[in-house]
C-alpha positions as CSV (number, residue, x, y, z in Angstrom):
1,X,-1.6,-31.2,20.3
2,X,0.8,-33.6,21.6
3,X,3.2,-32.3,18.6
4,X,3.2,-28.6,20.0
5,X,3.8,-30.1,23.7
6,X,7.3,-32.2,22.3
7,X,8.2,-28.9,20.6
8,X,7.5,-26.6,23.6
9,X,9.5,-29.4,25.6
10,X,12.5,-29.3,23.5
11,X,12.6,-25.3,23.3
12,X,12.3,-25.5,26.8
13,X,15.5,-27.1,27.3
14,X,17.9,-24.5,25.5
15,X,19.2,-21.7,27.1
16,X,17.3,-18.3,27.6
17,X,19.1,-16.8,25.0
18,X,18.4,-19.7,22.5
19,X,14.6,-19.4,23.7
20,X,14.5,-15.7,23.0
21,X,15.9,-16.6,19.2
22,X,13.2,-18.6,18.5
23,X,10.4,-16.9,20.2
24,X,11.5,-13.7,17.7
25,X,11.7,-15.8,14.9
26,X,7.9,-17.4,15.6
27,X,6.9,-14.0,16.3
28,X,8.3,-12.1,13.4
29,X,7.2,-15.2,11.1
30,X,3.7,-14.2,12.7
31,X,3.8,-10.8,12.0
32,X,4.8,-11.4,7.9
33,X,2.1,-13.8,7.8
34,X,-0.5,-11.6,9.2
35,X,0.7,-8.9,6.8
36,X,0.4,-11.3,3.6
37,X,-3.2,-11.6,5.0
38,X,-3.9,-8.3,5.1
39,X,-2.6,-7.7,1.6
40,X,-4.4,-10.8,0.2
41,X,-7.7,-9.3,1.7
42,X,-7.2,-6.0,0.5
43,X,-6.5,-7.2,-3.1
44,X,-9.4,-9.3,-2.9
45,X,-11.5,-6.3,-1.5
46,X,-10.2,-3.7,-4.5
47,X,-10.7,-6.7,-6.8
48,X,-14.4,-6.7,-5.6
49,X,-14.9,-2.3,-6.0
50,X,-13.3,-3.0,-9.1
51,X,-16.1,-5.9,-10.4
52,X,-19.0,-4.3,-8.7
53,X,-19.4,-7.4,-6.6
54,X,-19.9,-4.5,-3.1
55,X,-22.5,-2.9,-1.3
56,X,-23.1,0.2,-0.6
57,X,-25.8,2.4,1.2
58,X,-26.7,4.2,4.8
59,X,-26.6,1.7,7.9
60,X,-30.3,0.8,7.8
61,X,-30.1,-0.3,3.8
62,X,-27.1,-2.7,4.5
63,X,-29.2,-4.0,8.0
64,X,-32.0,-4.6,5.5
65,X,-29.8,-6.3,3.2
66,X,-27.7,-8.8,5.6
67,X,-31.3,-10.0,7.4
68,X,-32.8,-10.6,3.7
């Protein structure tokens, strides 16, 4: 962590307006990474219904299924 503590120190020492910038940039950088995320896992999950490779049944067959 000592990297993320020289970083923080050096952001610290602009101005609050240069602070804001790069706290939107992280956060918006955040955001479109959680998005690709989402879309990865979703193609992965329509890749799975596609394939078969999925589950289905009531609550108690899938409770029976994940403590096989």
């Amino acid at each position: 962590m000592p990297a993320i503590n020289v970083i923080l120190d050096e952001i610290n020492e602009l101005g609050n307006e240069d602070q804001e910038y790069v706290f939107n940039i992280i956060k918006n950088r955040l955001r479109d990474k959680k998005r690709a995320d989402h879309a990865a896992r979703a193609r992965e999950a329509m890749k799975n219904a596609e394939t078969g490779a999925i589950k289905t049944g009531g609550f108690q067959e899938l409770w029976i299924d994940l403590n096989d």
